[in-house]
C-alpha positions in Angstrom: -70.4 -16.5 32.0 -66.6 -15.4 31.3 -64.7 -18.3 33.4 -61.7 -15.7 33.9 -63.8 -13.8 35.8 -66.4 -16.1 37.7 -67.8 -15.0 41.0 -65.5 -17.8 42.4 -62.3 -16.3 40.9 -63.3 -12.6 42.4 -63.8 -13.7 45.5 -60.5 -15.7 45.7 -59.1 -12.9 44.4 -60.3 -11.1 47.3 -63.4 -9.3 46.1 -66.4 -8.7 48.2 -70.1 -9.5 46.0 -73.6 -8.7 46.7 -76.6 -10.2 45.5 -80.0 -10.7 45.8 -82.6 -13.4 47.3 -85.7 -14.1 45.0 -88.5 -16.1 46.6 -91.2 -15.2 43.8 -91.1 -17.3 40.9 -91.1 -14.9 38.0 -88.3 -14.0 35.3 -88.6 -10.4 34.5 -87.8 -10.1 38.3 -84.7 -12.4 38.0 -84.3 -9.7 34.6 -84.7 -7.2 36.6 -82.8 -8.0 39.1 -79.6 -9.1 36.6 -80.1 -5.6 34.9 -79.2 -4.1 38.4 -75.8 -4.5 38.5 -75.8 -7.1 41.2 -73.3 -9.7 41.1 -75.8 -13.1 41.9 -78.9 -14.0 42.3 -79.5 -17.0 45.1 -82.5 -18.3 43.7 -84.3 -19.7 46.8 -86.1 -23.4 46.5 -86.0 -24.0 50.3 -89.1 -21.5 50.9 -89.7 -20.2 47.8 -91.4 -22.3 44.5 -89.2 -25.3 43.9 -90.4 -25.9 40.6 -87.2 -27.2 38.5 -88.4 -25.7 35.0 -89.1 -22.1 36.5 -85.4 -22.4 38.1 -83.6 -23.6 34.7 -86.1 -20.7 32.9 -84.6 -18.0 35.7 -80.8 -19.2 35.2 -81.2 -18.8 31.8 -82.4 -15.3 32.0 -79.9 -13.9 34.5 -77.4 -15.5 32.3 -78.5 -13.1 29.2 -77.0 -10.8 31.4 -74.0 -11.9 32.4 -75.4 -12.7 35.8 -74.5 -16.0 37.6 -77.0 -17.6 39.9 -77.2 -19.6 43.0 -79.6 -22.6 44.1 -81.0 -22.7 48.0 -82.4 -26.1 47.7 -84.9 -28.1 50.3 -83.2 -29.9 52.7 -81.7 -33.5 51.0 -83.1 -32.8 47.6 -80.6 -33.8 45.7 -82.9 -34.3 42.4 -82.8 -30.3 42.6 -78.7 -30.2 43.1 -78.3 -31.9 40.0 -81.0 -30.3 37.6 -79.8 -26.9 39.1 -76.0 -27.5 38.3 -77.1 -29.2 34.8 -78.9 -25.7 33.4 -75.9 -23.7 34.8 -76.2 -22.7 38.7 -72.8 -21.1 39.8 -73.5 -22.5 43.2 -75.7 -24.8 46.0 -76.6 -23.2 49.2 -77.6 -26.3 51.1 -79.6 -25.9 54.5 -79.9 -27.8 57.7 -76.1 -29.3 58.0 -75.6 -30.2 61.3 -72.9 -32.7 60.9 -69.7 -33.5 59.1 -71.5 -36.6 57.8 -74.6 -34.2 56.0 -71.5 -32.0 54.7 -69.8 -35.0 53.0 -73.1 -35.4 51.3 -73.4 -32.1 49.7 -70.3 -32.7 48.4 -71.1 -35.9 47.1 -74.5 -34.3 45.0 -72.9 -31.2 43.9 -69.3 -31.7 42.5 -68.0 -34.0 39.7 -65.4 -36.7 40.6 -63.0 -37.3 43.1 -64.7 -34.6 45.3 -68.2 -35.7 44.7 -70.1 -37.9 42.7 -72.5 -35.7 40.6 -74.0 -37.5 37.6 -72.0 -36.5 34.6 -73.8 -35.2 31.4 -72.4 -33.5 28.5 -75.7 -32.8 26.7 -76.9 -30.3 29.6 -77.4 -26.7 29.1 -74.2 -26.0 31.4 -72.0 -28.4 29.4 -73.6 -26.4 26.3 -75.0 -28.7 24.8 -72.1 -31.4 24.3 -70.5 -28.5 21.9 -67.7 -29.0 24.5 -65.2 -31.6 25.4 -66.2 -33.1 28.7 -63.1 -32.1 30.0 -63.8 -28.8 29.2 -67.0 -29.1 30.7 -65.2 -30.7 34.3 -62.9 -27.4 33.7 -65.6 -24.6 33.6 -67.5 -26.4 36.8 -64.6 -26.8 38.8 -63.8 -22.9 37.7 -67.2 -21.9 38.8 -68.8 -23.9 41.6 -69.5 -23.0 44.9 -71.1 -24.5 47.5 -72.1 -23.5 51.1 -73.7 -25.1 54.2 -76.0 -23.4 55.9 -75.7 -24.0 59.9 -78.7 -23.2 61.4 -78.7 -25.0 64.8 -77.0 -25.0 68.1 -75.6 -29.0 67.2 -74.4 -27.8 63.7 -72.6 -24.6 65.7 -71.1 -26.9 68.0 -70.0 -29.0 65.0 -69.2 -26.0 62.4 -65.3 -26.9 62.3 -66.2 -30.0 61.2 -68.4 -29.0 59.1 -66.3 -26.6 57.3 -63.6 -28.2 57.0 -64.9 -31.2 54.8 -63.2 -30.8 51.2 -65.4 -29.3 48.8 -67.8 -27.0 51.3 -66.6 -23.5 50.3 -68.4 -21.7 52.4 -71.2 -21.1 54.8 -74.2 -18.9 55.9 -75.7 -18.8 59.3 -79.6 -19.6 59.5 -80.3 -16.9 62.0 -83.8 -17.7 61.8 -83.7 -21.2 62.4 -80.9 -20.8 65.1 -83.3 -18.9 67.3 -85.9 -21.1 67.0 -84.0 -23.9 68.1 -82.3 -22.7 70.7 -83.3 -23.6 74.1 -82.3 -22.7 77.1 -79.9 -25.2 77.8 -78.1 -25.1 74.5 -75.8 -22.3 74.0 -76.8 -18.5 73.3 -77.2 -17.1 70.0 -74.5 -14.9 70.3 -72.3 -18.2 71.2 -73.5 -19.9 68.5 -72.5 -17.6 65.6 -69.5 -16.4 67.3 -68.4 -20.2 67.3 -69.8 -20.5 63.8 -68.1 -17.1 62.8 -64.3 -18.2 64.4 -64.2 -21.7 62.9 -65.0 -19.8 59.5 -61.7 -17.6 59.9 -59.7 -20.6 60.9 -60.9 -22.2 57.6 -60.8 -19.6 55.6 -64.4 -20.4 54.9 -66.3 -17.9 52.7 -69.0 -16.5 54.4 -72.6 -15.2 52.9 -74.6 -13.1 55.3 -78.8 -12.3 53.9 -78.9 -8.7 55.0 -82.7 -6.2 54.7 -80.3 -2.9 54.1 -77.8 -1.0 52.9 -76.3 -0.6 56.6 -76.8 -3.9 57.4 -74.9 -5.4 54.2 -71.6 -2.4 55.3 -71.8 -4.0 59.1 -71.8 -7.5 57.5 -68.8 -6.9 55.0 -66.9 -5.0 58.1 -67.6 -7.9 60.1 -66.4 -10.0 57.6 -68.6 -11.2 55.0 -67.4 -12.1 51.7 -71.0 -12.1 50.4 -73.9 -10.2 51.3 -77.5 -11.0 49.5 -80.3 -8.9 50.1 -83.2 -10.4 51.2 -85.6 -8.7 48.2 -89.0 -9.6 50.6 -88.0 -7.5 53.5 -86.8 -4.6 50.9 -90.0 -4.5 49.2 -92.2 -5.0 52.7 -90.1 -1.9 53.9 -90.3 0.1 50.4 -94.5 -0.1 50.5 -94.7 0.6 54.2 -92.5 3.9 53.7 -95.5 4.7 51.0 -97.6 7.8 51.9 
């Protein structure tokens, strides 16, 4: 990773970055993948293969190329958090926030004092091996972590300033999925939801990811706003075989 140029620096720096979603467990897709030119990978544990080798094995190969990598882990595994940041993630996508409290907590696992309290060890594979000084080590993390809350409820929507607005929570994506399953009809629409979602964002300054299946969709999402788009690499592949003759 060259820290003058992490994902985190481009986007302050105003960039917009795509990646890609990987569910299947397998490295020469994270390879291939990394050789594409995409600028992530979010590695997803929440409903993909949570195994904690296979995800240090996939960091390291996207690394080869340059390529930084994020974590989606299970809701309050915080085991995951620490082994994922230890072999190098860039970043923690964590899902079900619903509250300012659950926010504070994400913190807490994924950044290194005074933000957090993330277990410190300089003989990880990010802190290369305790080749560096520790505060070199604090540096480079600090330089290169990101961390987003996925809202994915009409409670966390109702709650997203707060939620966004804890120190240390750079960003957020919207669970779109899990919104419109728990939505009932007393709760606010959809639409409501993420425009609430979507406005405390811009009053924060929040970074926003959107998971887009196309091309079109990932332009719409960027016009709209998005920072980062990530393309879900299921829905591409379900669409590339059913186009087959």
């Amino acid at each position: 990773m060259k820290f003058d140029r992490t994902l985190r620096k481009r986007i302050a720096a105003g960039e917009s970055v795509s990646g890609v979603l990987l569910r299947i467990p397998n490295e020469e897709l994270v390879e291939v993948a990394a050789c594409s030119g995409v600028d992530f990978i979010l590695l997803d544990c929440e409903h993909g293969a949570d195994d904690a080798v296979a995800v240090r094995q996939h960091i390291a190969a996207a690394a080869i190329f340059g390529v930084e990598t994020l974590v989606r882990i299970g809701s309050g595994d915080r085991s995951l958090v620490l082994r994922a940041t230890d072999a190098g993630a860039s970043g923690i996508v964590v899902p079900h926030v619903d509250d300012q409290a659950q926010a504070v907590e994400a913190v807490q696992w994924a950044r290194y004092r005074p933000l957090g309290d993330r277990g410190f060890a300089l003989y990880s594979r990010a802190a290369h091996y305790g080749t560096i000084s520790a505060s070199s080590h604090i540096r480079r993390t600090d330089e290169a972590m990101l961390l987003f809350a996925m809202i994915e409820s009409p409670v966390a929507a109702s709650r997203s300033s707060d939620i966004l607005g804890v120190p240390g929570i750079d960003g957020y994506m919207i669970g779109t999925s899990d919104l419109n399953a728990s939505t009932e009809p007393q709760d606010s629409t959809v639409e409501e939801s993420i425009g609430r979602v979507t406005e405390a964002g811009r009053h924060l300054s929040s970074i926003r990811m959107d998971i887009v299946n196309s091309a079109e969709q990932a332009a719409s999402a960027k016009a709209d706003g998005a920072r980062i788009v990530v393309y879900n690499t299921t829905a591409l592949l379900v669409d590339m075989f059913g186009a087959l003759p």
